[in-house]
C-alpha positions in Angstrom: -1.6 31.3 -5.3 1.4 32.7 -3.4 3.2 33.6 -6.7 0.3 35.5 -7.9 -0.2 37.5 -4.5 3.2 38.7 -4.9 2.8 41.3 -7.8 -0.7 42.4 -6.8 0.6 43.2 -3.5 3.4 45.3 -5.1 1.1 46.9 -7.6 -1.2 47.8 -4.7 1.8 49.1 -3.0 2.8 51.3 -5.6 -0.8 52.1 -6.3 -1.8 53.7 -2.7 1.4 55.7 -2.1 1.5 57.6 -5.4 -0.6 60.4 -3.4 2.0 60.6 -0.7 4.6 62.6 -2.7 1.5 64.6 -4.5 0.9 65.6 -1.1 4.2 66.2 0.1 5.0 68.4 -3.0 1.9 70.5 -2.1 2.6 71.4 1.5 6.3 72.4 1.0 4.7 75.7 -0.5 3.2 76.6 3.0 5.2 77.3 6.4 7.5 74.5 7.9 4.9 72.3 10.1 5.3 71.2 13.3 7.0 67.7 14.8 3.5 67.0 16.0 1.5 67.4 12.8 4.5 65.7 10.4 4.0 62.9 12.7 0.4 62.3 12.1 0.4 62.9 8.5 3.2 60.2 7.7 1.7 58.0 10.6 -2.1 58.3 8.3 0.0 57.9 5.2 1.9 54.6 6.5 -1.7 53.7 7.8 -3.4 53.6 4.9 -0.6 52.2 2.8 -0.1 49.3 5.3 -3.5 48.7 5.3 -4.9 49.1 2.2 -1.6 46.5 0.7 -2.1 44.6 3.5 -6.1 44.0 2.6 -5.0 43.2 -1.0 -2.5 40.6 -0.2 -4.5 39.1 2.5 -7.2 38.5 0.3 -5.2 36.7 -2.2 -2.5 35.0 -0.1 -4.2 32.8 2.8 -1.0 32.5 4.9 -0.9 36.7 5.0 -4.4 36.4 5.5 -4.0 35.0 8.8 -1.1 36.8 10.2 -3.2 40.1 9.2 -6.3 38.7 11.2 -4.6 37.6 14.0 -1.7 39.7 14.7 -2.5 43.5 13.0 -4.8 45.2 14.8 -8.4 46.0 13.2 -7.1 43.5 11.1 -10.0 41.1 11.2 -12.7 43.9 10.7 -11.0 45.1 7.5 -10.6 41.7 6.3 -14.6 40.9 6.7 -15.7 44.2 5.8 -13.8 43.2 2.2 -15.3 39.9 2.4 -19.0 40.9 2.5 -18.1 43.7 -0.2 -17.2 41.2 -2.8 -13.4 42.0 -3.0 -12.0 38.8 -2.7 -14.2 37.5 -5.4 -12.7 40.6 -7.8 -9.1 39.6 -7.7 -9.5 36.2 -8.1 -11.6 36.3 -10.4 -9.8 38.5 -12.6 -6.5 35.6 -12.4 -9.3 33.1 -12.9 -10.7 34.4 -16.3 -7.1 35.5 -17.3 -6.4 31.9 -16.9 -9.6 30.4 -18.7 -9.0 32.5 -22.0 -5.0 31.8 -22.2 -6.5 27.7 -22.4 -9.0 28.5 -24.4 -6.8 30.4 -26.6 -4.1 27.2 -26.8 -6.9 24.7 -27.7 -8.1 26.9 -30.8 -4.2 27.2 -32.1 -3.6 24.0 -31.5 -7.1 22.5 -33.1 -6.4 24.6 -35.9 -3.2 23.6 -36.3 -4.4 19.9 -36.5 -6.8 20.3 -38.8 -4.4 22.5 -41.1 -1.6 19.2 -40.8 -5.1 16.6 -41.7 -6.4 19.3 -44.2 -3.2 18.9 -46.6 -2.6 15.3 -46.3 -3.2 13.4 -49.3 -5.8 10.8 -49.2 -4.9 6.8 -49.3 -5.2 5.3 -52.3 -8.1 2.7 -51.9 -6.7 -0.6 -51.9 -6.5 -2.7 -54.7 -8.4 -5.9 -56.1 -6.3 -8.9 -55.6 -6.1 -11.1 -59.3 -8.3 -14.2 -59.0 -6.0 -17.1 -59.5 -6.5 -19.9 -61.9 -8.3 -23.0 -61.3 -6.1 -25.1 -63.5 -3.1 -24.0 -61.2 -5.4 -24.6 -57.9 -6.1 -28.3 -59.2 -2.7 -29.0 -59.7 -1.4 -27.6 -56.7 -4.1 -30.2 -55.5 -3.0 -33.4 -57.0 0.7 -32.4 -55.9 -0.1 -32.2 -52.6 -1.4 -35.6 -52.2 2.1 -36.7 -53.2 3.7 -35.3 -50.2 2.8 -37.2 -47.1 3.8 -36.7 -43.3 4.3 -39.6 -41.0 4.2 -38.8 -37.7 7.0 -40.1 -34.8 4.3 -42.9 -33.1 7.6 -45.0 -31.3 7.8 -45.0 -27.9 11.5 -44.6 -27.1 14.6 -42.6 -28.6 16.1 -46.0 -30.3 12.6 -46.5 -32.6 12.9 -43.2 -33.4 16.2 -43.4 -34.6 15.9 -46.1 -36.5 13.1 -45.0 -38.5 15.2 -42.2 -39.4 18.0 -44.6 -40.8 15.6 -46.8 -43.0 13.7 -43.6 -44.2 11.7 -43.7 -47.3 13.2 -44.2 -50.8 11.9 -44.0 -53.9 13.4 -45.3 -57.5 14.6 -42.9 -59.9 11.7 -43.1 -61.5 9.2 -42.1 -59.1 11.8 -39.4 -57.8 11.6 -38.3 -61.8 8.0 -38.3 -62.2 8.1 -36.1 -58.6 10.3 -33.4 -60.0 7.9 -33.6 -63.3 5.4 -32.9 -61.1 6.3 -30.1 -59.2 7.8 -28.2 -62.4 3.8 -28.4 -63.6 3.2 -26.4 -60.2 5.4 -23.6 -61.2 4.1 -23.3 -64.7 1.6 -20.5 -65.6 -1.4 -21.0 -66.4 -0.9 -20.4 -70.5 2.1 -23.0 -70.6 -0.5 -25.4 -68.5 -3.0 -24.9 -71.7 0.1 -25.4 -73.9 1.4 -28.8 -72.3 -2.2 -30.1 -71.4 -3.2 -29.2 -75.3 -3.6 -31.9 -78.0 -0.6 -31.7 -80.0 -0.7 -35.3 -81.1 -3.9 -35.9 -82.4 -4.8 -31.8 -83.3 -2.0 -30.3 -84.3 -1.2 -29.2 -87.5 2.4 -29.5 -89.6 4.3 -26.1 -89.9 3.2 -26.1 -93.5 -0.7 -24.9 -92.1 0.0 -22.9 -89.6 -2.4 -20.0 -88.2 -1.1 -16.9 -90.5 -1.0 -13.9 -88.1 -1.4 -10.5 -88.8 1.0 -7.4 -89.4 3.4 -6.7 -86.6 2.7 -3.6 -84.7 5.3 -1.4 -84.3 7.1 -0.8 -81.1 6.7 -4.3 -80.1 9.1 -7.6 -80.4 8.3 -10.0 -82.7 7.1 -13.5 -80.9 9.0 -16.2 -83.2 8.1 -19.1 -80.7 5.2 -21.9 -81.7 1.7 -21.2 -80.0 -1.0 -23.3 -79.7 -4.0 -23.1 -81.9 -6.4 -20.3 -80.3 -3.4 -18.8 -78.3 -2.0 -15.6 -78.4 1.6 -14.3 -78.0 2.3 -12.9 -74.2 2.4 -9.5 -73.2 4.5 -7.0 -75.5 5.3 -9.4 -77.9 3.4 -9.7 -81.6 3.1 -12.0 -84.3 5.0 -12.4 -87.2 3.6 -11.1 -90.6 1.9 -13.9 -92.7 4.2 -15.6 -95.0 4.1 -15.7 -98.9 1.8 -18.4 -100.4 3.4 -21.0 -102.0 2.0 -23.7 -104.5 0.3 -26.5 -102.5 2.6 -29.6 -102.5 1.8 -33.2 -102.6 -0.7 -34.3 -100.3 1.0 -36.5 -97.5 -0.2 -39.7 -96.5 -2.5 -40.5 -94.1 -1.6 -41.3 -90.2 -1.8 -44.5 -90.0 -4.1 -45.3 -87.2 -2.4 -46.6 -84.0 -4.3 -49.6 -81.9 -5.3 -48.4 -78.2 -2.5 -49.1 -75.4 -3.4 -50.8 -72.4 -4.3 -49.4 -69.8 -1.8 -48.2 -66.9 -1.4 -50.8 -63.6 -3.2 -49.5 -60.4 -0.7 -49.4 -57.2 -3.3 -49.9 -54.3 -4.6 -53.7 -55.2 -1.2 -54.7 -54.7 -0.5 -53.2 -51.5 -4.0 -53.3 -50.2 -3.8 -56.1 -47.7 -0.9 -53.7 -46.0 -3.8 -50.7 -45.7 -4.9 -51.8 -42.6 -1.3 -52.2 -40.9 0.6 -49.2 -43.0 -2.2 -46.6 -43.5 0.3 -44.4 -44.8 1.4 -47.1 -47.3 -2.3 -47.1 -48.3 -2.5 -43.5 -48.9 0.6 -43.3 -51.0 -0.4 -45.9 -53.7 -4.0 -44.0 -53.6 -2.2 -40.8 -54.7 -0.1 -42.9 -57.0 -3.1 -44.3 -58.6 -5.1 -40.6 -58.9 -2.2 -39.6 -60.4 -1.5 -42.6 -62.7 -5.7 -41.8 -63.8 -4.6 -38.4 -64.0 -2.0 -38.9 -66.7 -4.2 -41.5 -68.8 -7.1 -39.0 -68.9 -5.0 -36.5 -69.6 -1.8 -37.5 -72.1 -2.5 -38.9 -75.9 1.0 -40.1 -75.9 2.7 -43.3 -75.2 2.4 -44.6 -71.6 5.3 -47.0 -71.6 7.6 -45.2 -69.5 5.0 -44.4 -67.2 4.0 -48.1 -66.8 7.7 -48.8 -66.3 7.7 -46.1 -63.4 4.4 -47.3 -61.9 5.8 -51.0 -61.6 8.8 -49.6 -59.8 6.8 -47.9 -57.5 4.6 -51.1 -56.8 8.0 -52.8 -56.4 9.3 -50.0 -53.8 5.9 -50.0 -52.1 6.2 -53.5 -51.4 10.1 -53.3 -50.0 9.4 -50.4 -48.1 6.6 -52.4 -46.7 8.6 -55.3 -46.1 11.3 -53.2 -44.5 8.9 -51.4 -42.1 7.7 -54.9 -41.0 10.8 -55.9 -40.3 11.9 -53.2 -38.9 9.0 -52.9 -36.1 10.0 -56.5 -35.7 13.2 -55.6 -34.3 12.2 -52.9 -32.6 9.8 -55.2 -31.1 12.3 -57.6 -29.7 14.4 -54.8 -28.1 11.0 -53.1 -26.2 10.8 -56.3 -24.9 14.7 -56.8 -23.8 14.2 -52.9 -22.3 11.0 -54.3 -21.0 12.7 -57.2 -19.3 15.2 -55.4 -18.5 12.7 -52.8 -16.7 10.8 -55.5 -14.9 14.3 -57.0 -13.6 15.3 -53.8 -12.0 11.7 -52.8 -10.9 11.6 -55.8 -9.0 14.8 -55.4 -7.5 13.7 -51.8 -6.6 10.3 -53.0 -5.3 12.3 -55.8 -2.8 14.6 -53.2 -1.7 11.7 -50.9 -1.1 10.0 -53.7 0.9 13.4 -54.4 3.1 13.3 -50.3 3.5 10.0 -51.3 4.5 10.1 -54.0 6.8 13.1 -52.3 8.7 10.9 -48.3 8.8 8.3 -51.0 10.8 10.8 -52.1 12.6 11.9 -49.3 13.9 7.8 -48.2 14.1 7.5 -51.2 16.1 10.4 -50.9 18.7 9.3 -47.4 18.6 5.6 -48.1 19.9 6.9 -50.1 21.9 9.5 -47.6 24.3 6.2 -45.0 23.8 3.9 -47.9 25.6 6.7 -48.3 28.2 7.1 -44.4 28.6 3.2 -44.2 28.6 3.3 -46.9 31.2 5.4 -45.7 33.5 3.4 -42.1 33.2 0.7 -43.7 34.0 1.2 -45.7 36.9 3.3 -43.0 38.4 0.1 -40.5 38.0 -2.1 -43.2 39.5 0.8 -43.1 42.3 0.6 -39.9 42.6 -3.2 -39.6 43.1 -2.7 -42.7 45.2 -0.6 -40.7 47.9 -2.7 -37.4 47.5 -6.2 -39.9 48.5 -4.0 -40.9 51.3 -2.7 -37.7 52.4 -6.4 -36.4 52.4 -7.6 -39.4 54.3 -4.6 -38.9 56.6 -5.7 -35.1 57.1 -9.9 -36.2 57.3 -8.3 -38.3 60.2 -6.4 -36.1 62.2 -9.1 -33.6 61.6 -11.2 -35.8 63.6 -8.9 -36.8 66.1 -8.8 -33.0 67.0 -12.1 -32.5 66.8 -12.2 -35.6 69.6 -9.4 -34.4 71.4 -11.1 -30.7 71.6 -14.4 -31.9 72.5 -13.1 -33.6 75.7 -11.0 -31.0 76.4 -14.0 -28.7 76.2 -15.6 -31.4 78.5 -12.4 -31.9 81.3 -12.8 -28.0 81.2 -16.6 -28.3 82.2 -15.8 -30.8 84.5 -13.1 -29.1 85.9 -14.9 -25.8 86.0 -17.7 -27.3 87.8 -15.5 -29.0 90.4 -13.8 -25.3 90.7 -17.7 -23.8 91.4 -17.7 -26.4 93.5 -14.4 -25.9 95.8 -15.7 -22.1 95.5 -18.7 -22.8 96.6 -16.9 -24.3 99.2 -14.5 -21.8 100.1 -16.3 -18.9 99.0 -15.1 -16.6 102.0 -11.9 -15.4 101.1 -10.5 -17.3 97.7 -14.1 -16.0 96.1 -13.5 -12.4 97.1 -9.5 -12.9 96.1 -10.5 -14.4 92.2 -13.2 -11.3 91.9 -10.4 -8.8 92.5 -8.1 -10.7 90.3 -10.3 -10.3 87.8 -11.7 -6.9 87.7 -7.9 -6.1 88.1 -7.3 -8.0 84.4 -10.1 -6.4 83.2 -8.5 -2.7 83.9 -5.9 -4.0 82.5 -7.2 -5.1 79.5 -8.7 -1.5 79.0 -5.4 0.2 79.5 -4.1 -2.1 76.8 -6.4 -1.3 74.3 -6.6 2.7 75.0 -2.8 2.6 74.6 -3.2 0.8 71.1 -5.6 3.2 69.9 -3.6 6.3 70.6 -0.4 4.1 69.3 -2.2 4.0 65.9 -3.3 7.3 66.4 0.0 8.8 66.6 0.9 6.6 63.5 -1.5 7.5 61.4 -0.2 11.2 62.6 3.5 11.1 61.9 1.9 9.0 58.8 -0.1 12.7 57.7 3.0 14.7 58.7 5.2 12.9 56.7 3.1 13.1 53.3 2.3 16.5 54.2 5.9 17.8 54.2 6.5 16.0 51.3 4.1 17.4 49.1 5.0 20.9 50.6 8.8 19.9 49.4 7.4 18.5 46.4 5.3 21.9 45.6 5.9 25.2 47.3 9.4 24.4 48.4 10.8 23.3 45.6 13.5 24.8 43.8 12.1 24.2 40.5 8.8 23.5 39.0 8.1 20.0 39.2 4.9 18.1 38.7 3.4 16.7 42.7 0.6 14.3 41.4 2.4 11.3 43.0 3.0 13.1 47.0 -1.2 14.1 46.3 -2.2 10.5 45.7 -0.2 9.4 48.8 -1.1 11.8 51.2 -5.2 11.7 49.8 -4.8 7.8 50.9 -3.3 8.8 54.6 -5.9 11.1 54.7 -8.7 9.0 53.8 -8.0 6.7 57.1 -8.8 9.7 59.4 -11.6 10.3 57.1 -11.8 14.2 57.8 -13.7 15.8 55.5 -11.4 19.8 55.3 -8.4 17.7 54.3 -10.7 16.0 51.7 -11.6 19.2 50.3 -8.1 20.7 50.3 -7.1 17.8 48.1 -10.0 17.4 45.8 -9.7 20.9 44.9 -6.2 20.5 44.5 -7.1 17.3 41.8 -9.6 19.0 39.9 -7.0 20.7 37.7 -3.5 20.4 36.0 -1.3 21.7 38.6 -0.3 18.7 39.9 0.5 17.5 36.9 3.1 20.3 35.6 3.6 21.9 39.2 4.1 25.4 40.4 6.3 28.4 39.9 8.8 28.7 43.0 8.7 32.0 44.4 12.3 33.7 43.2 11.6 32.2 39.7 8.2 34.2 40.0 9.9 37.3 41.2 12.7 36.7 38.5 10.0 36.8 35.7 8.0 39.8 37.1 11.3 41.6 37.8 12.7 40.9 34.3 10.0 40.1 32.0 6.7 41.2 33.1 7.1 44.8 34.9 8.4 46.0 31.6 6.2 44.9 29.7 3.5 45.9 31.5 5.0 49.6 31.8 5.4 50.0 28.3 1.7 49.4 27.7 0.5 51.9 30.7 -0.3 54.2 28.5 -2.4 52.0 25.8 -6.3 52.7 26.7 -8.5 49.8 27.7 -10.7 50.4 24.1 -9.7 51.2 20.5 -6.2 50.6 21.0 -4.3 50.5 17.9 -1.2 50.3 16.5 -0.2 53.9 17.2 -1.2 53.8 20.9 1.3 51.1 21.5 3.9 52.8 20.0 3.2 56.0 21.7 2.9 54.2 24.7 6.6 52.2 24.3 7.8 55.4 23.3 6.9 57.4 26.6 7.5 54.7 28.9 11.3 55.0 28.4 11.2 58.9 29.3 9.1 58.1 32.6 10.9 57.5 35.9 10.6 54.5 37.3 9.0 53.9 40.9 9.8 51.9 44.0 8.8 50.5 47.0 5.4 50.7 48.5 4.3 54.2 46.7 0.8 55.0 46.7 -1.3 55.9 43.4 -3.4 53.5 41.7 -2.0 54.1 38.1 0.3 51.3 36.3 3.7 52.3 37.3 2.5 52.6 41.3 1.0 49.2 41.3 4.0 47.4 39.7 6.0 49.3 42.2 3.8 48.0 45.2 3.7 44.3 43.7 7.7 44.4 42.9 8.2 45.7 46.8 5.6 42.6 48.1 8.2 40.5 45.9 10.9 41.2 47.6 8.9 41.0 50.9 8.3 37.8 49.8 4.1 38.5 49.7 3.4 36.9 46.9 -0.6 37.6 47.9 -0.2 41.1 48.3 1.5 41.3 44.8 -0.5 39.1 43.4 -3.5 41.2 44.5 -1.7 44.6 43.3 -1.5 43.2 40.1 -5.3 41.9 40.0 -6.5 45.6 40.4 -5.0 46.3 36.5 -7.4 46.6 33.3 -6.6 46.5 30.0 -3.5 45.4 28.2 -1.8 45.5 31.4 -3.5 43.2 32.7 -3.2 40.6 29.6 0.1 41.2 29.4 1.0 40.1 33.1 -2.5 37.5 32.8 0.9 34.5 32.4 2.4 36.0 35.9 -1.0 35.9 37.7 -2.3 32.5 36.8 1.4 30.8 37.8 0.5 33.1 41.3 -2.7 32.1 41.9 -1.6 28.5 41.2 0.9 28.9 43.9 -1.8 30.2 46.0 -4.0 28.1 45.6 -1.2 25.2 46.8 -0.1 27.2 49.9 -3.8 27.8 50.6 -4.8 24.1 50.9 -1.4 22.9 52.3 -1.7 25.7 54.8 -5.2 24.0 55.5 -4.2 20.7 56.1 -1.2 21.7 58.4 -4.0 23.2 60.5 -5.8 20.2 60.5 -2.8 18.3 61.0 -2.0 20.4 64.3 -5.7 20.7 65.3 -5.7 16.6 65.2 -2.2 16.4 67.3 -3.6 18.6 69.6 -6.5 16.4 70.5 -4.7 13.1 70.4 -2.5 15.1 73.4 
């Protein structure tokens, strides 16, 4: 906001004096003017240029905008008659809407240049169709998976662990071959699956009657490998053209026909009374028999080989069976040395833990038992205690009584004694009687004396008592040397006072504790005439010219101006304008009349007045305090004076 009020202000500036040398250049045809009339025109000029900036800055720029209200005069009129024109609301709204179109005008260029940058991207290509996979491939992937098994680590301790992993699982050669078979079918593609799984025993035909293919097209190789029947060559490859036809040979002789092989031994009835112990024994010869089915459905050939493989894997089976028997034998018998071995030191443990123990209640025991001594002895030496305190009261209710006896017959020996003295007076009333009523009025008067003699003892007390917190507030206050605060000598001498219970030193003081004087203290007198003789007298003459209404800015100049040229008055002059009365209240100064002055300077109007308003209150505060001090001493001497 500040940075903004800066170039208006100096655009308003320039704005409102452009006239000035318009003006100037137009009056230097006529005849020279006077001091007088030069004065006034550039003193209107600098008005209205100080002004009118001043209005424009003040209403954009709030920290101007107070200084102008509170410090330039007919400042705060200007400033509301702009308000309730509407003014303000002009300049800032002018900056506001500047501001509004310079966003709106960044979010269309930069909206635009976003749509421009999406406009001439390429779209994605969709994404495409993944290739459905072959279920031959899926099937086999199947049956090789049930070949590779996991055992999980189900021992207890580190050592079962590691033996495990010594006596691991080892197949023959064969099963390791018919493995590796195996997983070279997984990585076959699906047309060399058709291939092996075709029926080239039984179906196929000699080389003789092969499928004649067609012409080669050109551009691509020439597939010289054999196909199955209703396969075609791969991808960029074509067949060969047909061959010549030759004369038909001898027919060859007939296959002779082969008698069925038996079938292939299953795996799991010879391991399956280990199924229950060794379920992953179980599983194995399961797969090995799925895939033993596997290859008689699916091979024509000879099965020999695979029988001899299958009986080495029922062999293996059975020695890895046997070998994980014995081996959970022997880790059997070492859990149970550990285990022995365990309970051995556990129960040492547990009897040391039961000496540690019977020795912690030991100690809990001897323990207990100095804390029942200890309580004990507290005990008995708090009945003790009581003990003595029931016999020290007894020993009191007794003595109490005894005195109580003792006073009650001296109350009756002094009966007794005081009727045999009526008696004996009675007796020798003549002149004993007359002698004893003498004596007695005589103590009486006596008596009297002493107690009019206490009274004005405590009256002279609570006198010098006064005095004394009198003259210390008075040193305190008016007789200080500098301004200190009193509130401490007024509470003292209120509580002196309130013993005599006069009600004009009451009132001195309350009036004295309604405000804050005793709590910052008053001016001392030279400090007072210091500050009117250096400070406030010249002030207050340089404004004795300044009306008491519609005093502006030029008035107080004028006024400053003329004061210098004046002479300057003293003593006690008469004349009620400024210059006499500072002179009269200066003289009372020095006089050391600080009510006189005071008063002189009461009888001013106007900016005098509120420029010496400071001077007057610190006066009258000091007046006020000699006022009421001067009341109590009166008091003070009116109450000595009677006591006398």
């Amino acid at each position: 906001m500040y940075r903004n009020g800066l170039p208006v202000c100096r655009q308003v500036v320039a704005v409102a004096a452009r006239p000035a040398p318009a003006v100037a250049r137009f009056r230097l045809v006529r005849k020279k003017r006077g001091v007088v009339r030069s004065l006034l025109l550039y003193s209107t000029v600098f008005g209205v240029v100080f002004y009118g900036g001043s209005t424009v800055v003040a209403l954009t720029n709030e920290r101007f905008h107070d200084f102008f209200v509170e410090s330039v005069p007919l400042g705060e009129p200007i400033i509301e008659y702009a308000e309730s024109q509407g003014w303000d609301q002009i300049f800032m709204g002018d900056v506001g809407k500047k501001a509004v179109a310079a966003g709106k005008g960044a979010y269309r260029q930069i909206e635009g240049a976003v749509s421009r940058s999406m406009g001439s991207a390429p779209p994605a290509p969709p994404p495409k169709e993944a290739p459905p996979q072959t279920t031959t491939r899926e099937k086999l992937k199947g049956v090789a998976d049930t070949l590779k098994t996991k055992v999980e680590k189900t021992a207890p301790t580190k050592e079962v662990n590691r033996t495990i992993e010594d006596t691991g699982i080892q197949f023959s050669a064969g099963v390791e071959e018919l493995v590796r078979e195996v997983e070279s079918v997984l990585r076959m593609t699906p047309e060399n699956l058709k291939a092996l799984f075709a029926p080239t025993a039984s179906t196929s035909v000699p080389e003789s009657k092969k499928v004649e293919d067609a012409a080669p097209t050109p551009g691509k190789k020439i597939y010289t490998g054999a196909l199955p029947l209703g396969f075609e060559p791969p991808p960029g490859f074509s067949l060969p053209s047909k061959p010549k036809e030759k004369k038909p040979a001898a027919s060859a002789p007939a296959p002779s026909i082969q008698a069925p092989e038996p079938p292939l031994p299953l795996v799991a009835p010879a391991v399956v009374g280990l199924s229950a112990s060794e379920p992953v024994i179980a599983h194995l010869a399961s797969t090995i028999d799925s895939l033993t089915t596997y290859l008689s459905s699916s091979t024509a050939g000879s099965t020999t080989g695979a029988k001899d493989v299958l009986h080495t894997a029922q062999a293996d089976l059975i020695k890895l069976a046997e070998r994980i028997d014995k081996a959970k034998e022997e880790e059997r018998k070492k859990l149970e040395e550990k285990l022995d071995q365990q309970a051995r030191e556990y129960t040492a443990s547990m009897v040391e833990m039961e000496l540690d123990a019977q020795d912690k209640l030991d100690r809990q025991e001897e323990d207990w038992k100095s804390l029942f001594d200890e309580e004990r002895e507290r005990i008995s030496k708090a009945y003790r205690a009581k003990l003595e305190a029931e016999l020290a009261t007894q020993s009191e209710i007794i003595n109490q009584r005894l005195k109580e006896e003792v006073i009650a017959q001296g109350i009756e020996m002094q009966r007794r004694w005081i009727r045999e003295i009526k008696v004996r007076v009675e007796q020798e009333r003549g002149g004993r009687l007359a002698k004893l009523d003498e004596l007695a009025t005589g103590l009486k008067r006596l008596e009297r004396l002493t107690i009019d003699n206490n009274s004005y003892i405590d009256e002279n007390r609570g006198l010098h008592k006064l005095w004394s917190a009198f003259r210390a507030l008075s040193t305190a206050s008016v007789e200080a040397r500098t301004r200190q605060p009193f509130r401490e000598e007024l509470r003292v001498l209120k509580s002196v006072a309130a013993l005599r219970d006069d009600a004009v030193i009451a009132t001195a003081l309350e009036s004295l504790e309604k405000g804050d004087t005793a709590d910052i203290g008053v001016e001392p007198l030279a400090d007072l005439a210091s500050w009117f003789t250096t400070s406030v007298s010249s002030r207050v003459e340089g404004v004795a010219l300044v009306p008491d209404q519609n005093a502006g800015l030029l008035s107080h100049v004028a006024s400053s101006v003329l004061s210098a040229f004046r002479f300057r008055r003293q003593g006690n002059v008469e004349g009620s304008d400024v210059l006499s009365v500072v002179a009269r209240a200066e003289h009372y100064l020095n006089e050391k009349d600080l009510d006189s002055a005071a008063r002189e300077l009461n009888q001013l109007t106007g900016w005098p007045k509120k420029l010496a308003s400071d001077w007057l209150a610190a006066a009258r505060r000091r007046l006020e305090v000699q006022q009421a001090l001067e009341v109590i001493r009166a008091q003070a001497t009116l109450a000595t004076l009677l006591v006398v």
